[in-house]
PDB file with SEQRES, HELIX, SHEET and CRYST1 records, atoms N, CA, C and O in Angstrom:
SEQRES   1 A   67  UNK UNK UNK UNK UNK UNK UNK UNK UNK UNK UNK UNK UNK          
SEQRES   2 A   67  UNK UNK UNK UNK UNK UNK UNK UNK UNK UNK UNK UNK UNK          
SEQRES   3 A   67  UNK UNK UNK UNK UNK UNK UNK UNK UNK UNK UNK UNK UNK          
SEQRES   4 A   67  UNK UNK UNK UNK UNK UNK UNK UNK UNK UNK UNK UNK UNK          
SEQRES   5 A   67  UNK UNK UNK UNK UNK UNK UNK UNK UNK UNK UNK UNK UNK          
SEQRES   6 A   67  UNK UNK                                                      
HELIX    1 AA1 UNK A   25  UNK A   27  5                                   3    
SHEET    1 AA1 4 UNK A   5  UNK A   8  0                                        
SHEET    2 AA1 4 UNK A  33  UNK A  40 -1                                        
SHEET    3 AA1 4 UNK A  43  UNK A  52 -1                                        
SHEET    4 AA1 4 UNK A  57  UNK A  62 -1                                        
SHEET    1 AA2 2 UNK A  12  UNK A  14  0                                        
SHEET    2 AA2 2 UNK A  29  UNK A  31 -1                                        
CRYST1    1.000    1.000    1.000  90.00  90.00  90.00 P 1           1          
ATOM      1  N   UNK A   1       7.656 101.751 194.653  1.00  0.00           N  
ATOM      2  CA  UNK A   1       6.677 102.339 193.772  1.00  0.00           C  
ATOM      3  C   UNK A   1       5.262 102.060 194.285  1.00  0.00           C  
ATOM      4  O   UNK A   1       4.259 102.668 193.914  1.00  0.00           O  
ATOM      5  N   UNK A   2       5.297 101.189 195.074  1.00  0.00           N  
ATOM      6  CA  UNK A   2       3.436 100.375 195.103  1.00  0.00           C  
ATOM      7  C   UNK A   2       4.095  99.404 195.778  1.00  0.00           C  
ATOM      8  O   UNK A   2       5.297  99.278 196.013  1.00  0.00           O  
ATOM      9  N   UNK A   3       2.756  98.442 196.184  1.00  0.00           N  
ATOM     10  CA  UNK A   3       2.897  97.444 197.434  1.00  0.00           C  
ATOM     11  C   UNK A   3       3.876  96.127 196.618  1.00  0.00           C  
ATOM     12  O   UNK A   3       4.683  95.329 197.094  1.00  0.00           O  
ATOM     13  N   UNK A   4       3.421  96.318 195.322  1.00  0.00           N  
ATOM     14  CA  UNK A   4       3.726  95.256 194.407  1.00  0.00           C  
ATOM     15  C   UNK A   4       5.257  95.239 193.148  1.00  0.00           C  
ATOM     16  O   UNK A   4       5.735  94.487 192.299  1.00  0.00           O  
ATOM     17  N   UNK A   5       5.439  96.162 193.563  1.00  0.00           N  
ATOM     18  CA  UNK A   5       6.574  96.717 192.753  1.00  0.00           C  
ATOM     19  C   UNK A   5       7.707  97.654 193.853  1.00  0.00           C  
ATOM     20  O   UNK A   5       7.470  98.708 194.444  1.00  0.00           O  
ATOM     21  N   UNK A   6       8.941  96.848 193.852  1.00  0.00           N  
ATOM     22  CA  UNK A   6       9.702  98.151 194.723  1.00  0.00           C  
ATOM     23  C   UNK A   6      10.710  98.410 193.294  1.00  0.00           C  
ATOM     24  O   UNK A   6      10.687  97.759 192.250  1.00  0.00           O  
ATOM     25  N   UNK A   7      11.451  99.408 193.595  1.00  0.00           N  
ATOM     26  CA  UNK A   7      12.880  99.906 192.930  1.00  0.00           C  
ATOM     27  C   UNK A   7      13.542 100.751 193.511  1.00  0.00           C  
ATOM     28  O   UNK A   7      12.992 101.706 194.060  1.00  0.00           O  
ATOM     29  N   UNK A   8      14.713 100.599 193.514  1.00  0.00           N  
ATOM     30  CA  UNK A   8      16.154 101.450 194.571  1.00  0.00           C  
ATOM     31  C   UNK A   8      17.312 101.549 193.897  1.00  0.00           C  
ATOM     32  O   UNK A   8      17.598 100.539 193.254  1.00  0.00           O  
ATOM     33  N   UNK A   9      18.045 102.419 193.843  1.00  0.00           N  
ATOM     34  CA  UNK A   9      19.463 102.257 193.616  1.00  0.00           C  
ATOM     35  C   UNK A   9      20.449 101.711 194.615  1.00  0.00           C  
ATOM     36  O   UNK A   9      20.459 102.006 195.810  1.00  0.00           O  
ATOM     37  N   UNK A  10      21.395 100.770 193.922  1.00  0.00           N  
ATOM     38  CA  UNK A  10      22.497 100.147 195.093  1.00  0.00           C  
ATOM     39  C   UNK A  10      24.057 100.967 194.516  1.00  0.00           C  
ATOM     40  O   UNK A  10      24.451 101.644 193.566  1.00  0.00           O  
ATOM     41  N   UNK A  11      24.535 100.414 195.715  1.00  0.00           N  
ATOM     42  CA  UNK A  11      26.085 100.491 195.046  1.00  0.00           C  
ATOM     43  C   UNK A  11      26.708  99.838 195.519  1.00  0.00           C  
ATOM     44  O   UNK A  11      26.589 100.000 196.734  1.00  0.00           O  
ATOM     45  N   UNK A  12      27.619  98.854 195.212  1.00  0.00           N  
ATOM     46  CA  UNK A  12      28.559  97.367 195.109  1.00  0.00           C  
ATOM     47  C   UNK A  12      30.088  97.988 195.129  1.00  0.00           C  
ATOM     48  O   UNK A  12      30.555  98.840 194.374  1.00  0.00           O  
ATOM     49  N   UNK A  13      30.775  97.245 196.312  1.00  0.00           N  
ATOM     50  CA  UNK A  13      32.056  97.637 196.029  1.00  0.00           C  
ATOM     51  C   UNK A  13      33.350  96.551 196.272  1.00  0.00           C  
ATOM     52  O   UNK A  13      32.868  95.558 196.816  1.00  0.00           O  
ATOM     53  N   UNK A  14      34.080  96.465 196.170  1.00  0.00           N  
ATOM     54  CA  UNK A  14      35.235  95.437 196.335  1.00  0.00           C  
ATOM     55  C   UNK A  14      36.418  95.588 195.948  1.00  0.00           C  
ATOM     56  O   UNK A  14      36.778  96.500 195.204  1.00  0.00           O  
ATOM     57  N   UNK A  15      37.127  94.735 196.398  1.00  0.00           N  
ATOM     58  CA  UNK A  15      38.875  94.709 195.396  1.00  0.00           C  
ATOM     59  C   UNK A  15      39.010  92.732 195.532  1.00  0.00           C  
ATOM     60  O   UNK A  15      38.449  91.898 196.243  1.00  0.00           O  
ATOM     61  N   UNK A  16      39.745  92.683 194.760  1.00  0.00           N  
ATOM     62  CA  UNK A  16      40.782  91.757 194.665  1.00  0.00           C  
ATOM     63  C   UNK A  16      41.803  91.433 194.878  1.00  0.00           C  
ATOM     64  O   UNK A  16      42.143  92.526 195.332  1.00  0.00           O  
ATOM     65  N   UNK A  17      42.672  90.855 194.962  1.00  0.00           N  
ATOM     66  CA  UNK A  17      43.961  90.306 195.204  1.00  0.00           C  
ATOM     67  C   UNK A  17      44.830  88.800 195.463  1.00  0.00           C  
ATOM     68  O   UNK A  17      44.257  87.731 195.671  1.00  0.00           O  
ATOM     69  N   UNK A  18      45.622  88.893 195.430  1.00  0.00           N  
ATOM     70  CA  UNK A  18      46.176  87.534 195.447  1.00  0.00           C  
ATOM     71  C   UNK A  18      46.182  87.203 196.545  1.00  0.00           C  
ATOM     72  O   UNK A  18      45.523  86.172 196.685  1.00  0.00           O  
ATOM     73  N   UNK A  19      46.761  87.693 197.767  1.00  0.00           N  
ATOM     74  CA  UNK A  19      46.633  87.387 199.044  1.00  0.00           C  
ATOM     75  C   UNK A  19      46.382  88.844 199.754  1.00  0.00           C  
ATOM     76  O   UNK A  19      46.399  90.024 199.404  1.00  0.00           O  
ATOM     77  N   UNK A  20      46.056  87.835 201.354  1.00  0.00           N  
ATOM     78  CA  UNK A  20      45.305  89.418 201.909  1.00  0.00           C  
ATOM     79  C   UNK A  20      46.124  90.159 202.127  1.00  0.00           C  
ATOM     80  O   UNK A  20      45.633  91.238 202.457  1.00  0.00           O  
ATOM     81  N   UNK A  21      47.823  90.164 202.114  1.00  0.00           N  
ATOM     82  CA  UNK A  21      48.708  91.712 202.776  1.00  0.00           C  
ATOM     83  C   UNK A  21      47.929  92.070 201.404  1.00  0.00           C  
ATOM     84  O   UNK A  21      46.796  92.208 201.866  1.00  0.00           O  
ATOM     85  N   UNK A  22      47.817  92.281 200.186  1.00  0.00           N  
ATOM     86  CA  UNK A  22      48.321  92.728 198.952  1.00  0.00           C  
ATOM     87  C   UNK A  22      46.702  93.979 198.818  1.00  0.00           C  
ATOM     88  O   UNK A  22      46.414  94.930 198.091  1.00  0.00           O  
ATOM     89  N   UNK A  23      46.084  93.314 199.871  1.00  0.00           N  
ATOM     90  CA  UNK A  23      44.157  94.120 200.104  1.00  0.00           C  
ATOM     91  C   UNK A  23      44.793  95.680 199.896  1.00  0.00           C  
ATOM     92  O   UNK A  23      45.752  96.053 200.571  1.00  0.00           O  
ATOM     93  N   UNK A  24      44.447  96.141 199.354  1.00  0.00           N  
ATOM     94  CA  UNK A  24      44.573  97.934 199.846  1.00  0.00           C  
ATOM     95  C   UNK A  24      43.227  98.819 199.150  1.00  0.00           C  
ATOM     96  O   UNK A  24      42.526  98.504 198.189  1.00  0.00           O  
ATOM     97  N   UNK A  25      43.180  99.825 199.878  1.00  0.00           N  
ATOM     98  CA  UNK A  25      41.727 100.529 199.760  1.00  0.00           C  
ATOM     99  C   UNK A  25      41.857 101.295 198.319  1.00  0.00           C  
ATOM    100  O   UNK A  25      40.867 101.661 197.685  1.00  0.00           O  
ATOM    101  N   UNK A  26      43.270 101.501 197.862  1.00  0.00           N  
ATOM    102  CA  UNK A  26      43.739 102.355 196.230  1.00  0.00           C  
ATOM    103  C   UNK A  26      42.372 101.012 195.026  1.00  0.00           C  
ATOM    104  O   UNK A  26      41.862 101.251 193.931  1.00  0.00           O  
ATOM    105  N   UNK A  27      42.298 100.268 195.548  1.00  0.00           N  
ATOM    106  CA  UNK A  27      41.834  98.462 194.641  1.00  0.00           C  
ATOM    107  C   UNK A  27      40.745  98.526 194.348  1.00  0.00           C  
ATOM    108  O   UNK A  27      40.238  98.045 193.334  1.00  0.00           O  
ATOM    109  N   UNK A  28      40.043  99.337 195.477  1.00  0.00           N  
ATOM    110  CA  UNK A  28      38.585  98.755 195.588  1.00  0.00           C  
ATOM    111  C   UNK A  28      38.068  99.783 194.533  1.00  0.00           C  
ATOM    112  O   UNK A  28      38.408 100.936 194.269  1.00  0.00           O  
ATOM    113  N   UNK A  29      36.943  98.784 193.932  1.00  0.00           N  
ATOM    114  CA  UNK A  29      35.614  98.980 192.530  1.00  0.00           C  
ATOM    115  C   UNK A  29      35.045  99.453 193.202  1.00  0.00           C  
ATOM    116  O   UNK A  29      35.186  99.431 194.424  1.00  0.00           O  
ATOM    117  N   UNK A  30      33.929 100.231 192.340  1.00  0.00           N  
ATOM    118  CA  UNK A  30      32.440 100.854 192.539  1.00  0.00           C  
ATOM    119  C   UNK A  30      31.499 100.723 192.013  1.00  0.00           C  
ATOM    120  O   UNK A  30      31.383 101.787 191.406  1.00  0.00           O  
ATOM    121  N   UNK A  31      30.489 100.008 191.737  1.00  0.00           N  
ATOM    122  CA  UNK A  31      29.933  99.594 190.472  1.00  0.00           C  
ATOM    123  C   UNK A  31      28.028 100.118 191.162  1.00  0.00           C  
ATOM    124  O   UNK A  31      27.446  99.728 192.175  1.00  0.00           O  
ATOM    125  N   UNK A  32      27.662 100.912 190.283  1.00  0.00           N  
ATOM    126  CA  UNK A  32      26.053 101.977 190.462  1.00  0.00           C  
ATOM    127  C   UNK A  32      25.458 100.708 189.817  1.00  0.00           C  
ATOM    128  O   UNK A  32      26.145  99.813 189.324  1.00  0.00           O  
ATOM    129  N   UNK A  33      24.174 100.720 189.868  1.00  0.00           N  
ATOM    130  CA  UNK A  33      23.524 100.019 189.822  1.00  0.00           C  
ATOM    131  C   UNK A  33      21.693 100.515 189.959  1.00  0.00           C  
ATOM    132  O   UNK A  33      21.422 101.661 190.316  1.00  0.00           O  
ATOM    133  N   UNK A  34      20.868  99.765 189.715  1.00  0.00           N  
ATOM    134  CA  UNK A  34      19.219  99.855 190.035  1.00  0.00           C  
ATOM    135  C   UNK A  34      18.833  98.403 190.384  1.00  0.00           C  
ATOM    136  O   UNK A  34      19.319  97.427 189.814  1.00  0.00           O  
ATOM    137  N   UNK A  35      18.059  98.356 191.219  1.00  0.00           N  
ATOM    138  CA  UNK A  35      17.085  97.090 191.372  1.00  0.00           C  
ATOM    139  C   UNK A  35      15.854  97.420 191.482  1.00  0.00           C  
ATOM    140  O   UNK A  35      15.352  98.287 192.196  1.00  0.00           O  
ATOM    141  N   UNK A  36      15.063  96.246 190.286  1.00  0.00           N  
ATOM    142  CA  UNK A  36      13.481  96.373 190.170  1.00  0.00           C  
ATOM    143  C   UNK A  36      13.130  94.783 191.085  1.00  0.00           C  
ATOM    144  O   UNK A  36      13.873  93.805 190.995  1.00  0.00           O  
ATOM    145  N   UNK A  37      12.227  94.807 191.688  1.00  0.00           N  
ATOM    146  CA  UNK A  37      11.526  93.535 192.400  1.00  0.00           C  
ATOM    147  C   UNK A  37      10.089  93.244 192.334  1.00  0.00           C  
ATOM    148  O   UNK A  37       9.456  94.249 192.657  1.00  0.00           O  
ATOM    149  N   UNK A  38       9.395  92.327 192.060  1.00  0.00           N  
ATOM    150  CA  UNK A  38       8.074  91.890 192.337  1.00  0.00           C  
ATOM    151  C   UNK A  38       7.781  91.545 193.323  1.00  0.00           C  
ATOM    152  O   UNK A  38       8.648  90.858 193.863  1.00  0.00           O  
ATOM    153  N   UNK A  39       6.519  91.763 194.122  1.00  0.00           N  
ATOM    154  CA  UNK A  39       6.553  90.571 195.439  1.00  0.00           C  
ATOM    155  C   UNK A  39       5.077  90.805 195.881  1.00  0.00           C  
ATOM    156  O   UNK A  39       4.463  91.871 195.942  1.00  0.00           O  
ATOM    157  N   UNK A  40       4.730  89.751 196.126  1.00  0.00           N  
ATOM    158  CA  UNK A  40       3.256  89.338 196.948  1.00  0.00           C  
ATOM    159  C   UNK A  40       3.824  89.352 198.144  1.00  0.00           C  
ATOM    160  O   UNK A  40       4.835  88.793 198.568  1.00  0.00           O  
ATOM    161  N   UNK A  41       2.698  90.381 198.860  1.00  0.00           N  
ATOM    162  CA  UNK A  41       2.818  90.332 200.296  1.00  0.00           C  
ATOM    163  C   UNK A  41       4.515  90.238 200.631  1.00  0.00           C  
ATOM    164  O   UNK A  41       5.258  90.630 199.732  1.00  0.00           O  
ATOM    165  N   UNK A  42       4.939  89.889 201.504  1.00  0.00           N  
ATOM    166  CA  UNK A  42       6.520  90.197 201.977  1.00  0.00           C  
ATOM    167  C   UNK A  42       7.437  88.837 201.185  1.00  0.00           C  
ATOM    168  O   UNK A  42       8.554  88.580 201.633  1.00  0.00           O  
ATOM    169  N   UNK A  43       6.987  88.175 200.230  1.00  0.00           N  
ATOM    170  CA  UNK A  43       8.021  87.326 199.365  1.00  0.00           C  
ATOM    171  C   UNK A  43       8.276  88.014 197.954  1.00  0.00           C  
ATOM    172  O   UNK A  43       7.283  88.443 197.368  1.00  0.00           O  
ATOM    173  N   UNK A  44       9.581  88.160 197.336  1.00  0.00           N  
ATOM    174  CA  UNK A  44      10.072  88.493 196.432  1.00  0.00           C  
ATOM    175  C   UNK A  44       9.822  87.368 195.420  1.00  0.00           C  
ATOM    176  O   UNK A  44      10.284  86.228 195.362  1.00  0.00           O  
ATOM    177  N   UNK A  45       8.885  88.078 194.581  1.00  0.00           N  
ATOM    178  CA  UNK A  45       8.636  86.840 193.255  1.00  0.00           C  
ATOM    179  C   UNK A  45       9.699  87.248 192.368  1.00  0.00           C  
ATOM    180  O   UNK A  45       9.563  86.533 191.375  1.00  0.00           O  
ATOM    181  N   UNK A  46      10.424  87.813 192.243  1.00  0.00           N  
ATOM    182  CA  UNK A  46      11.218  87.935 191.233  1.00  0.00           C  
ATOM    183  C   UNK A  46      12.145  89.831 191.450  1.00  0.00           C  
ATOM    184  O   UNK A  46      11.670  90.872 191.903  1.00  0.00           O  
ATOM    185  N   UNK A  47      13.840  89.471 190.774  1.00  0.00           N  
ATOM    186  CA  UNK A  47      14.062  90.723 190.749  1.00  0.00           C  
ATOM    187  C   UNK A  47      14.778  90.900 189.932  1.00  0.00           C  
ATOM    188  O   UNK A  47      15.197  89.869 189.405  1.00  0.00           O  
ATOM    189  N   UNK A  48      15.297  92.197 189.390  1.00  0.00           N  
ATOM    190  CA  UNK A  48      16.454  92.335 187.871  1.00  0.00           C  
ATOM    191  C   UNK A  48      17.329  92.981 188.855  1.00  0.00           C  
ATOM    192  O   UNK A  48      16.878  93.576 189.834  1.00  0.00           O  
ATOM    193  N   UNK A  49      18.593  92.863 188.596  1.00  0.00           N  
ATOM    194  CA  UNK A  49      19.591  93.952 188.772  1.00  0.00           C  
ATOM    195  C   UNK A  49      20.341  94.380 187.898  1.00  0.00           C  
ATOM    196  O   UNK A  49      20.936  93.535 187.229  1.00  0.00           O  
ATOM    197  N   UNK A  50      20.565  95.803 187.609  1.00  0.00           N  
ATOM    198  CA  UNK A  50      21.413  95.960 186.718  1.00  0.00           C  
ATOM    199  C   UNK A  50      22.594  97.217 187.191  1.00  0.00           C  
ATOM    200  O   UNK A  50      22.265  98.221 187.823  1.00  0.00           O  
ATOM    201  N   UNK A  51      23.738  96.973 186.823  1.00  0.00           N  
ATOM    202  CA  UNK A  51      24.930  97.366 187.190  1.00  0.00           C  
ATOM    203  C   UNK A  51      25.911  97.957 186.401  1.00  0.00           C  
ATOM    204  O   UNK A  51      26.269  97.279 185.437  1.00  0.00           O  
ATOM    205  N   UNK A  52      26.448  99.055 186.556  1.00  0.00           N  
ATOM    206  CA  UNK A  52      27.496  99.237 185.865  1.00  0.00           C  
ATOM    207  C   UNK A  52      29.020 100.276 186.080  1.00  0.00           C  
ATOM    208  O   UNK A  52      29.274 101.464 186.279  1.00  0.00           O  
ATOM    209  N   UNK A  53      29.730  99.057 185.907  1.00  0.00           N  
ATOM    210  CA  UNK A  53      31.280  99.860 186.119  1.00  0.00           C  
ATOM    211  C   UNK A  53      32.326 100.524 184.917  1.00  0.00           C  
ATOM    212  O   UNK A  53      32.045 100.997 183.816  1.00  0.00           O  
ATOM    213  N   UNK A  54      33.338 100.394 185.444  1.00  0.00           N  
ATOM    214  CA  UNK A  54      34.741 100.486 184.045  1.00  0.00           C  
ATOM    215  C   UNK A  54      34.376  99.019 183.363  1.00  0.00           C  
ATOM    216  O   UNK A  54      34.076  98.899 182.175  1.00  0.00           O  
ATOM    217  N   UNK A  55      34.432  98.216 184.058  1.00  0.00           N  
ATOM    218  CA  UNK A  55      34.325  96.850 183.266  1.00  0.00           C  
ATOM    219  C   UNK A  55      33.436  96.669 182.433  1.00  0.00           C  
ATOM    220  O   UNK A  55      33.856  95.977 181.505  1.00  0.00           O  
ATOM    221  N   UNK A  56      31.668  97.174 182.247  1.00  0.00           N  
ATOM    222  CA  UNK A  56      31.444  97.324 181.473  1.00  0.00           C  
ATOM    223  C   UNK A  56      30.023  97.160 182.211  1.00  0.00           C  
ATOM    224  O   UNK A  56      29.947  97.816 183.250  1.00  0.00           O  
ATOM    225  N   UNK A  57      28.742  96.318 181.831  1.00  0.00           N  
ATOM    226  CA  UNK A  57      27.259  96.196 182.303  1.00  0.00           C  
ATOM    227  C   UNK A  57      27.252  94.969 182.611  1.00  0.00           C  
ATOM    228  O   UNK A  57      27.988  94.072 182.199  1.00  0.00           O  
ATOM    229  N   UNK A  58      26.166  94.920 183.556  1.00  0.00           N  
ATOM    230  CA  UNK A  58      25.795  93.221 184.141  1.00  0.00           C  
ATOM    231  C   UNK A  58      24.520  93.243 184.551  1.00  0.00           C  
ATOM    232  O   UNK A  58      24.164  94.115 185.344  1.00  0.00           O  
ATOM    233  N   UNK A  59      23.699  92.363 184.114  1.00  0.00           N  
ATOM    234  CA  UNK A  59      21.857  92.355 184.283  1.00  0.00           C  
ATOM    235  C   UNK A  59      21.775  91.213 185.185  1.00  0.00           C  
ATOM    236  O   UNK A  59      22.593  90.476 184.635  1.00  0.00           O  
ATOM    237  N   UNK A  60      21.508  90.805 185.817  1.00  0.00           N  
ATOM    238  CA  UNK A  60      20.997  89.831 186.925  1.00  0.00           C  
ATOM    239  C   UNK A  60      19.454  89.844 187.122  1.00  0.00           C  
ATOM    240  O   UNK A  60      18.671  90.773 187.315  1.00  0.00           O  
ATOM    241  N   UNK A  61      19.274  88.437 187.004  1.00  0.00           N  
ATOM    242  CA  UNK A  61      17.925  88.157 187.030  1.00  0.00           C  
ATOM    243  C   UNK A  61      17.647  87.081 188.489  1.00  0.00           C  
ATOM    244  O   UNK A  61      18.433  86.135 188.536  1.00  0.00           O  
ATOM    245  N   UNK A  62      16.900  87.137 189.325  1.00  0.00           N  
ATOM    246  CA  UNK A  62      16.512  86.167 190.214  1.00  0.00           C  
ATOM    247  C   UNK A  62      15.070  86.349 191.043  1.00  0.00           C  
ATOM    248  O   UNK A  62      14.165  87.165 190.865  1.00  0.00           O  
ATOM    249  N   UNK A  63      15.203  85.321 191.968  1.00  0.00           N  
ATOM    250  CA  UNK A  63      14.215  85.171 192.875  1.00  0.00           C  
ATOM    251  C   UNK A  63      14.605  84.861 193.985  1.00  0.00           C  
ATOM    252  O   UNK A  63      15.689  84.278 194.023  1.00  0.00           O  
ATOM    253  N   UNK A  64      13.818  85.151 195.413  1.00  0.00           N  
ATOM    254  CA  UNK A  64      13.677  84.628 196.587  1.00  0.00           C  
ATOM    255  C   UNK A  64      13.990  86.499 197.420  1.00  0.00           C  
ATOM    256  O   UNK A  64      13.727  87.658 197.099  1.00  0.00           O  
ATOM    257  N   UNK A  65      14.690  85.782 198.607  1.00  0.00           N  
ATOM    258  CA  UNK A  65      14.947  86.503 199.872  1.00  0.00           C  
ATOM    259  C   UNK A  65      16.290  87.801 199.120  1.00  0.00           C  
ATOM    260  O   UNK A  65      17.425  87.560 198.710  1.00  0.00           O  
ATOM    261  N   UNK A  66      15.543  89.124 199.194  1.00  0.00           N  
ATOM    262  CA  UNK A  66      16.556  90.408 198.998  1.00  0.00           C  
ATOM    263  C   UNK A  66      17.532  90.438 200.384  1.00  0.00           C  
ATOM    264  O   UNK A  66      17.211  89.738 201.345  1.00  0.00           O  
ATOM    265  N   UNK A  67      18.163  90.883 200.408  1.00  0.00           N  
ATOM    266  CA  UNK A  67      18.767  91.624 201.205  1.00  0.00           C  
ATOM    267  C   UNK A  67      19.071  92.455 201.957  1.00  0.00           C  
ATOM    268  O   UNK A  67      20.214  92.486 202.413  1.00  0.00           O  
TER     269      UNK A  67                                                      
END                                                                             
């Protein structure tokens, strides 16, 4: 948005399982999402994430080094 404000959409994916034969690609989640961030100059003062799948919503709040 500005030097001081970014925002993007992500998308998160995975599976589970008990052991790794059991991995298969039918497993894997998808979960949409937005991230808002603050930051002075190239450090992230702060960011929200928020997410959502079948499972339901998840807000994440932090700081430091994005990704």
């Amino acid at each position: 948005m500005n030097r001081f404000v970014d925002v993007g959409p992500f998308v998160d994916a995975g599976a589970v399982a008990a052991s790794p034969g059991k991995l298969s690609a039918r497993n894997v989640r998808a979960t949409l999402g937005l991230r808002g961030a603050v930051r002075c100059r190239s450090r992230v003062l702060f960011h929200v994430d928020w997410g959502r799948s079948r499972e339901g919503q998840r807000l994440t709040l932090g700081s430091g080094v994005l990704f």
